[in-house]
MDTraj code that builds the backbone (N, CA, C; nanometers):
import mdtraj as md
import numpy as np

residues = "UNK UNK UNK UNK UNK UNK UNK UNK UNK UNK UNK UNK UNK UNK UNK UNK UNK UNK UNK UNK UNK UNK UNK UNK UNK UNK UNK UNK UNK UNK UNK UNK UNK UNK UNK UNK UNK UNK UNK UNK UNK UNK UNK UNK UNK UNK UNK UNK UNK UNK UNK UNK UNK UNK UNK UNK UNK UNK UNK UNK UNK UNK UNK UNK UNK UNK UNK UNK UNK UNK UNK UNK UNK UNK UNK UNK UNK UNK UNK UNK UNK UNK UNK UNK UNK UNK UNK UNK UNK UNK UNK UNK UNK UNK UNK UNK UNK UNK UNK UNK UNK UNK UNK UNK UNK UNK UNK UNK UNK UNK UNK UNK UNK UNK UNK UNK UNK UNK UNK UNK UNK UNK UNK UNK UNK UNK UNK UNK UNK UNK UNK UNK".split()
xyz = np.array([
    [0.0841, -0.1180, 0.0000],
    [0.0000, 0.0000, 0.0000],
    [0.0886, 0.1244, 0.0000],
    [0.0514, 0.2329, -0.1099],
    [0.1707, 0.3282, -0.0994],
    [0.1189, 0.4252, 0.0214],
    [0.2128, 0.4783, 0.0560],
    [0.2144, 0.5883, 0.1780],
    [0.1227, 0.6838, 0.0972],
    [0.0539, 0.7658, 0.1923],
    [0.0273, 0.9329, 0.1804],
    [0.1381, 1.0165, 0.1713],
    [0.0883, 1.1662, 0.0810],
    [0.1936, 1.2495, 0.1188],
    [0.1618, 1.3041, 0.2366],
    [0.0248, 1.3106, 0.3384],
    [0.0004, 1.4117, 0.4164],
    [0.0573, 1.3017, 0.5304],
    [0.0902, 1.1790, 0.5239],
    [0.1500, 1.1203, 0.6472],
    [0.2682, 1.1321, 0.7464],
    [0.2323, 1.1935, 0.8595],
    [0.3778, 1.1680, 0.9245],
    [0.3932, 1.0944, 0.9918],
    [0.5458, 1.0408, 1.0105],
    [0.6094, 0.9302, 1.0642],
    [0.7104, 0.9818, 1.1654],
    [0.6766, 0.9683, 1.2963],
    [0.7830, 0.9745, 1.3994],
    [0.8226, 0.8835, 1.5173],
    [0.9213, 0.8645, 1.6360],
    [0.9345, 0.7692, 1.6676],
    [0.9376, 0.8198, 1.8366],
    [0.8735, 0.7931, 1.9440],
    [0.8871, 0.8096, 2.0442],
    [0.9735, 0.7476, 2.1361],
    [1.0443, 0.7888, 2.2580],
    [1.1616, 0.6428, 2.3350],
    [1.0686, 0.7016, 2.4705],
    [1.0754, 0.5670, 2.5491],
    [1.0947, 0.5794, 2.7303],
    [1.1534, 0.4456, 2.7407],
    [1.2397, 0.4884, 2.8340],
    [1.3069, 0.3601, 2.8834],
    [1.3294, 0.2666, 2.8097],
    [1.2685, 0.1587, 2.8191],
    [1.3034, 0.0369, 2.6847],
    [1.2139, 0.0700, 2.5833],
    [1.1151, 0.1178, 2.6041],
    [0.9635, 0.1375, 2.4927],
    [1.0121, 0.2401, 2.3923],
    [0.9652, 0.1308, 2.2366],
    [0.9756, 0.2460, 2.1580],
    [0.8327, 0.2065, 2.0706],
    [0.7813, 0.3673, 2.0224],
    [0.6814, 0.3804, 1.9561],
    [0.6936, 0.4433, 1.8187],
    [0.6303, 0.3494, 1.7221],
    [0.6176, 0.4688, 1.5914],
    [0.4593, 0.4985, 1.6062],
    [0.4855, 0.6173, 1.5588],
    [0.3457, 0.6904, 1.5550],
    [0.3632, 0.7399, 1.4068],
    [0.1906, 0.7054, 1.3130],
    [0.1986, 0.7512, 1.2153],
    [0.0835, 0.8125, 1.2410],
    [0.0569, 0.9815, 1.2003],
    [-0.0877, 1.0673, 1.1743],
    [-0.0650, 1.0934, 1.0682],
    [-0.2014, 1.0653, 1.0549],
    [-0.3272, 1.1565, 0.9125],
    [-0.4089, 1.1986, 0.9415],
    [-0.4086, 1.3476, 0.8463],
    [-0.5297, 1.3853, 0.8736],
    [-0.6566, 1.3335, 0.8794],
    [-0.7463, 1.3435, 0.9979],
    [-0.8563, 1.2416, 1.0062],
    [-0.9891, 1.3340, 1.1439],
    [-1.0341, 1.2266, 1.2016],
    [-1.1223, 1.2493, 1.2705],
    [-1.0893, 1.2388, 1.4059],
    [-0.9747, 1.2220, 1.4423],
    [-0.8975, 1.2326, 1.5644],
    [-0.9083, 1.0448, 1.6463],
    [-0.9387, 0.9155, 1.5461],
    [-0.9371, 0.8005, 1.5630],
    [-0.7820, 0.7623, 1.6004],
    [-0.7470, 0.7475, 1.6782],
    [-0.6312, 0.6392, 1.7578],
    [-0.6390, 0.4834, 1.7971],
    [-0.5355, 0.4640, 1.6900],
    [-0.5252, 0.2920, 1.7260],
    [-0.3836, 0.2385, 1.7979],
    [-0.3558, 0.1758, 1.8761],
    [-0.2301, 0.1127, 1.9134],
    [-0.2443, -0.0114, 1.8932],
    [-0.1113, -0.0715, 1.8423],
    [-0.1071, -0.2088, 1.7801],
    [-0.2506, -0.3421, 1.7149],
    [-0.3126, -0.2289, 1.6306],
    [-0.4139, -0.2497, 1.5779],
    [-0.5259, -0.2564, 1.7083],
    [-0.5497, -0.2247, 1.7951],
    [-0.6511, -0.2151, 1.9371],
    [-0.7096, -0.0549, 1.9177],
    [-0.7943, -0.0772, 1.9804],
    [-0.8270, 0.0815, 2.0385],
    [-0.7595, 0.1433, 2.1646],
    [-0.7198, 0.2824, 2.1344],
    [-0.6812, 0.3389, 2.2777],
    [-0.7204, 0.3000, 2.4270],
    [-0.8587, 0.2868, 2.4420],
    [-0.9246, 0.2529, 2.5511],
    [-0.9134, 0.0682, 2.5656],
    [-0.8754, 0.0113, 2.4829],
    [-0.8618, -0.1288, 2.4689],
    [-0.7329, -0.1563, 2.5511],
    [-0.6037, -0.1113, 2.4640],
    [-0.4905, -0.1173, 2.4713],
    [-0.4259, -0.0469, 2.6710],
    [-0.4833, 0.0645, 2.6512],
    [-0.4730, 0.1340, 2.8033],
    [-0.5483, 0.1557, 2.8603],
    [-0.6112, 0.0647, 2.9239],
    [-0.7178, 0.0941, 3.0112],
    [-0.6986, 0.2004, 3.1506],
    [-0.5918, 0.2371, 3.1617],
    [-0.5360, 0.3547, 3.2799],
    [-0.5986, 0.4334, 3.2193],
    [-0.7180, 0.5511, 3.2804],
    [-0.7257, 0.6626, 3.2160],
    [-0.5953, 0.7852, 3.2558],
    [-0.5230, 0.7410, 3.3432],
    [-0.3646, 0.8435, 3.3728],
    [-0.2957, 0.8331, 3.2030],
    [-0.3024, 0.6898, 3.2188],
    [-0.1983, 0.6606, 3.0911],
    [-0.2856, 0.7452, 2.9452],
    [-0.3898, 0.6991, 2.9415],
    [-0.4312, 0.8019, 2.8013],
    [-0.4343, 0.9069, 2.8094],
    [-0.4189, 0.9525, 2.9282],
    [-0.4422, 1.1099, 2.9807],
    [-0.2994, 1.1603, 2.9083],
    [-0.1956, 1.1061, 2.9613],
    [-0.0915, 1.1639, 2.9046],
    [-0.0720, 1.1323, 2.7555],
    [-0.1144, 1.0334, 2.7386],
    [-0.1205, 1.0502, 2.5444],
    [-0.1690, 1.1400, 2.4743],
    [-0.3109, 1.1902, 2.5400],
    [-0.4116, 1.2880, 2.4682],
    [-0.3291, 1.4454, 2.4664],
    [-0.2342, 1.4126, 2.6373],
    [-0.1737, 1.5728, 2.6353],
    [-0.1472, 1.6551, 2.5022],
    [-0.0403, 1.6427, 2.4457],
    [0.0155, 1.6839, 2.2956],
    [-0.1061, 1.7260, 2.2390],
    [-0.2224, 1.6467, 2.2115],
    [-0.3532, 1.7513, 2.1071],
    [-0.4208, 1.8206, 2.1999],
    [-0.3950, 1.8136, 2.3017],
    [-0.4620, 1.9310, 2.3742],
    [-0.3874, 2.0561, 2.4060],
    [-0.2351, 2.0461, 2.4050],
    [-0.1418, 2.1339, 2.4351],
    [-0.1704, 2.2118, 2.3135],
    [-0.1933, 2.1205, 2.2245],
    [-0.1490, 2.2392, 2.0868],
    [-0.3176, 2.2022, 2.0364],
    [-0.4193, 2.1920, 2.0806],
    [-0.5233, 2.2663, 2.0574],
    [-0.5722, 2.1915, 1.8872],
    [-0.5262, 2.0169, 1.8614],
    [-0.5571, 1.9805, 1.7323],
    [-0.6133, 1.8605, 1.7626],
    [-0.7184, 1.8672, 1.8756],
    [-0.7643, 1.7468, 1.8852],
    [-0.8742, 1.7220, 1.7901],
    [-0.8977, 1.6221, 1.7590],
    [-0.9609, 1.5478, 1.6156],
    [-0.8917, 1.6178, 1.5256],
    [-0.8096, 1.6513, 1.5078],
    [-0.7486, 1.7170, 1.3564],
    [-0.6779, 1.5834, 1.2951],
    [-0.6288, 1.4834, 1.3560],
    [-0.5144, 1.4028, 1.2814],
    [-0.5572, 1.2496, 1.3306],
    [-0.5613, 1.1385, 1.2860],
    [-0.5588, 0.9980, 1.3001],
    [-0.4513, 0.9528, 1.3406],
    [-0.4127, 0.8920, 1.4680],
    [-0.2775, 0.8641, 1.5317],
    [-0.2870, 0.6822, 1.5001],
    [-0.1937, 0.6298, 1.4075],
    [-0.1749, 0.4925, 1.4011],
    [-0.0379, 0.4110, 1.4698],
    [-0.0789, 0.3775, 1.5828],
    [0.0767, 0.3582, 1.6858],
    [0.1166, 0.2426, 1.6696],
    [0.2396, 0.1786, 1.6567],
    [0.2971, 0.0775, 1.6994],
    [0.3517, 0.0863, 1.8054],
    [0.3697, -0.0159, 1.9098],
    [0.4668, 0.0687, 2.0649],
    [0.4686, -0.1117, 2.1401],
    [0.6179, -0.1021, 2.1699],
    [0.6848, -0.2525, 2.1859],
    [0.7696, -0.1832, 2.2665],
    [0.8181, -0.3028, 2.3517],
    [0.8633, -0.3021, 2.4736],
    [0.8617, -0.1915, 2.5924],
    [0.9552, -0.2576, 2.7073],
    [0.9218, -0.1386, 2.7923],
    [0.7146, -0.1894, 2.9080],
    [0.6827, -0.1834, 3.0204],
    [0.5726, -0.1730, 3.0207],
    [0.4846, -0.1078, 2.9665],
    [0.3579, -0.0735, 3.0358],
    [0.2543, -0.0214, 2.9782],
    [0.2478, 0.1877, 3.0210],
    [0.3387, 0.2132, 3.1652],
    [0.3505, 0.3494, 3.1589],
    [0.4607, 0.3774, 3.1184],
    [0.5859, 0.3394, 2.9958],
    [0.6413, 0.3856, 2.9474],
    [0.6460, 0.3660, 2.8201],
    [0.5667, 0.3138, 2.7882],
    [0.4473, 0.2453, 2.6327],
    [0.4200, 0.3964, 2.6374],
    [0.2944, 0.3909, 2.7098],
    [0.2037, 0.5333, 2.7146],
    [0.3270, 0.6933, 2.6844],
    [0.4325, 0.6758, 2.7786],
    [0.5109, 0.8167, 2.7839],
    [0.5629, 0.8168, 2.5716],
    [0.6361, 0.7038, 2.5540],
    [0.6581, 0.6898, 2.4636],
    [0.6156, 0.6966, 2.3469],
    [0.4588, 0.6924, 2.3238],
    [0.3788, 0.7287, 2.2782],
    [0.3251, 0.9164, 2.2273],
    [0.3255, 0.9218, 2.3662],
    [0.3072, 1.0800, 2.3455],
    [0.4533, 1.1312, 2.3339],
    [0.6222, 1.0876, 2.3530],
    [0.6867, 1.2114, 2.2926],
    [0.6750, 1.1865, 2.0848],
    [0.6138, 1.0396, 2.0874],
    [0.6194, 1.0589, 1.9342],
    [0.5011, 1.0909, 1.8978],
    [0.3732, 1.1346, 1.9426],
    [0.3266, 1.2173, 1.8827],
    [0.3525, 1.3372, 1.8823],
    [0.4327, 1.4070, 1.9691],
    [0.4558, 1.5459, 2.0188],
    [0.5600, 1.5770, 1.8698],
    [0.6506, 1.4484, 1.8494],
    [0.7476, 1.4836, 1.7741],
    [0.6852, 1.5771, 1.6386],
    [0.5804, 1.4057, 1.6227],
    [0.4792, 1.3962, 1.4552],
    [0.3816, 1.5671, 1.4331],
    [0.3214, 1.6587, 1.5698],
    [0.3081, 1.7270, 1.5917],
    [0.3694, 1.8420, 1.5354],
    [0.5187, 1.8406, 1.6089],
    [0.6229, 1.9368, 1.5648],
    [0.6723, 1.9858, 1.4153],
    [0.6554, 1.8417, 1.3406],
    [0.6751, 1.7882, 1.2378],
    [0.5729, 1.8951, 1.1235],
    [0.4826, 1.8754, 1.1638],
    [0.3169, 1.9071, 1.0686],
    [0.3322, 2.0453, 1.1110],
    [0.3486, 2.1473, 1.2183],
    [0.3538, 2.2457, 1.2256],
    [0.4358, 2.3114, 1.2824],
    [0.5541, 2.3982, 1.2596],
    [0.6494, 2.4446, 1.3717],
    [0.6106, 2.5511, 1.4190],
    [0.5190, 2.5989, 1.4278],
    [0.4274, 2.6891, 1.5421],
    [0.3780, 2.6046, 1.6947],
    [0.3817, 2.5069, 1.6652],
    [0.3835, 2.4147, 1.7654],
    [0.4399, 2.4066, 1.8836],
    [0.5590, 2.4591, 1.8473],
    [0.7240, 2.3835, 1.8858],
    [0.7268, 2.4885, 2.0228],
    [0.6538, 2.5916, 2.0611],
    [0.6853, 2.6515, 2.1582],
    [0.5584, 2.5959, 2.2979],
    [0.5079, 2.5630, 2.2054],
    [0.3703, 2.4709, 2.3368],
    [0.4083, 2.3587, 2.3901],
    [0.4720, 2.3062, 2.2906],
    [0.4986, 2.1686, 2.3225],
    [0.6626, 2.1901, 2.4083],
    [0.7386, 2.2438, 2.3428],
    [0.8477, 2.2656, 2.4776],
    [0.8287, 2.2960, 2.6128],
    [0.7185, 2.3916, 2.5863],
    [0.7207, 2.4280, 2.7233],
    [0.6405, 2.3663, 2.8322],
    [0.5758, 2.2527, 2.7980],
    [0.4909, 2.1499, 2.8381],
    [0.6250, 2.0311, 2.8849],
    [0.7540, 2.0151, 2.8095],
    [0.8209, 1.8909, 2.8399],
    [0.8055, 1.7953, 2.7160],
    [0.7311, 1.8279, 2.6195],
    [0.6589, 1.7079, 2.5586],
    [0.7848, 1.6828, 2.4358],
    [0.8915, 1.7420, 2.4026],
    [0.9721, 1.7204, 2.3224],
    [1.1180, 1.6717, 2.3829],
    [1.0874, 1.6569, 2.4851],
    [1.2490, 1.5815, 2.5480],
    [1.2623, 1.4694, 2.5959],
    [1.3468, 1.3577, 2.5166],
    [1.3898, 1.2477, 2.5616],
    [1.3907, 1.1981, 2.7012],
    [1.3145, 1.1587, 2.7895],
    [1.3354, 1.1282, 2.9455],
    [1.4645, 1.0335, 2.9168],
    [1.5683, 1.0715, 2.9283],
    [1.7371, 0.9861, 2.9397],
    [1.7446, 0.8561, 3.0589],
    [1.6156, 0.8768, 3.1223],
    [1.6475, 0.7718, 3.2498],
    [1.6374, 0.6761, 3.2266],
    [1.7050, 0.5605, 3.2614],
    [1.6871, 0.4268, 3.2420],
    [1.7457, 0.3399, 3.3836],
    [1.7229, 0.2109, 3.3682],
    [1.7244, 0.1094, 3.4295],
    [1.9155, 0.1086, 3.4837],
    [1.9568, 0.1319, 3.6070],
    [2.0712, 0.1137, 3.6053],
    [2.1143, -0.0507, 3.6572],
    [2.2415, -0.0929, 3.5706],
    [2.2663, -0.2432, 3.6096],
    [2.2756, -0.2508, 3.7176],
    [2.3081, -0.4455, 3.7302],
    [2.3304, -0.4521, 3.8339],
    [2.5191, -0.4809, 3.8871],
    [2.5100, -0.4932, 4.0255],
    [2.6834, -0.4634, 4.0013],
    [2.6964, -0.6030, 4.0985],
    [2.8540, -0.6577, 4.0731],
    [2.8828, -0.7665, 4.1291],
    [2.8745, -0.6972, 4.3079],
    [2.8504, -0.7982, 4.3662],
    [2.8684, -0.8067, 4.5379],
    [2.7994, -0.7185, 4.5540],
    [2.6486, -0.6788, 4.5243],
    [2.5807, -0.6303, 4.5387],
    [2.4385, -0.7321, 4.5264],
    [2.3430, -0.6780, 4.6104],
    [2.2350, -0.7223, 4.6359],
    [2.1216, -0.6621, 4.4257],
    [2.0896, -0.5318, 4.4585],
    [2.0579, -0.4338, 4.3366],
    [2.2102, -0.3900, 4.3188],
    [2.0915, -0.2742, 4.1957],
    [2.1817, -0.1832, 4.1480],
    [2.3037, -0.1182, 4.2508],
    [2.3007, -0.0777, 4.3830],
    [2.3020, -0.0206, 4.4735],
    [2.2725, -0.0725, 4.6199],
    [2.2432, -0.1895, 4.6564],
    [2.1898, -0.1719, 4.7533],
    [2.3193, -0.3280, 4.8273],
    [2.3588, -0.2715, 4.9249],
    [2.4489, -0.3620, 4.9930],
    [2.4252, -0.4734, 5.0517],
    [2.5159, -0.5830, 5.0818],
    [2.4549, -0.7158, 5.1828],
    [2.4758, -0.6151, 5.3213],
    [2.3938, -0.6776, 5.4054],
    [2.3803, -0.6074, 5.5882],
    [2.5480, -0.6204, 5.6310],
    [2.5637, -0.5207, 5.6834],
    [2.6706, -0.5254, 5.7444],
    [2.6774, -0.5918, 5.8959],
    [2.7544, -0.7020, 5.9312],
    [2.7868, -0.7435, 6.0332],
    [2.9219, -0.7284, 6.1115],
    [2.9162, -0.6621, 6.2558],
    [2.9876, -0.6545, 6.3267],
    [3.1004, -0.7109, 6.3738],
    [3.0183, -0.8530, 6.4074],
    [3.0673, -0.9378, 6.5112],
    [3.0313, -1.0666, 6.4120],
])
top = md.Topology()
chain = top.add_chain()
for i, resn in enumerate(residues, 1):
    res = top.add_residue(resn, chain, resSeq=i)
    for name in ("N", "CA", "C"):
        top.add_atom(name, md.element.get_by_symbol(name[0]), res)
traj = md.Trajectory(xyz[None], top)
């Protein structure tokens, strides 16, 4: 099936989760991995923060969001989600780009999972210290 020209393609990260997000212009219908939004995330927190981005920038029902989104759980599915729509957003209009910064919605969260280390219990966390 050939692509649209009005399609954009962007890619969201959290932690292990990565999402492609493709919009078209549409009726504001969202699917994740062929499911419905409300299927897929039943957290209304978690869609809450997906929906953020068309509400920040004021284009809700303007665009059809078609997500793929693998690995990672389900609240860094969700985060991952919305920085790639924020991206796909940015993308379609750079009038955008000052709502959405100033919301957070365009920056990589860098945090991740730190290893684990030899003679250690965690990442960090020591065997009990004994005295005697």
């Amino acid at each position: 099936m050939p692509e649209n020209k009005n399609t954009i393609r962007r890619t969201g990260r959290r932690k292990t989760a990565i999402a492609s997000v493709r919009l078209v212009p549409g009726s504001g219908q969202i699917s994740v991995n062929q499911r419905t939004l409300e299927d897929y995330f039943p957290r209304d927190t978690a869609r809450m923060r997906i929906l953020e981005p068309f509400e920040v920038t004021e284009t809700a029902g303007q665009f059809d969001a078609i997500i793929s989104v693998k690995g990672g759980g389900s609240s860094a599915q969700a985060d991952a989600v919305r920085h790639g729509i924020s991206r796909a957003l940015l993308t379609s209009s750079d009038v955008l780009r000052s709502a959405l910064r100033k919301n957070g919605m365009l920056t990589r969260d860098p945090r991740e999972v730190e290893r684990k280390k030899y003679g250690r219990h965690k990442a960090r966390k020591r065997p009990q210290y004994s005295k005697r």
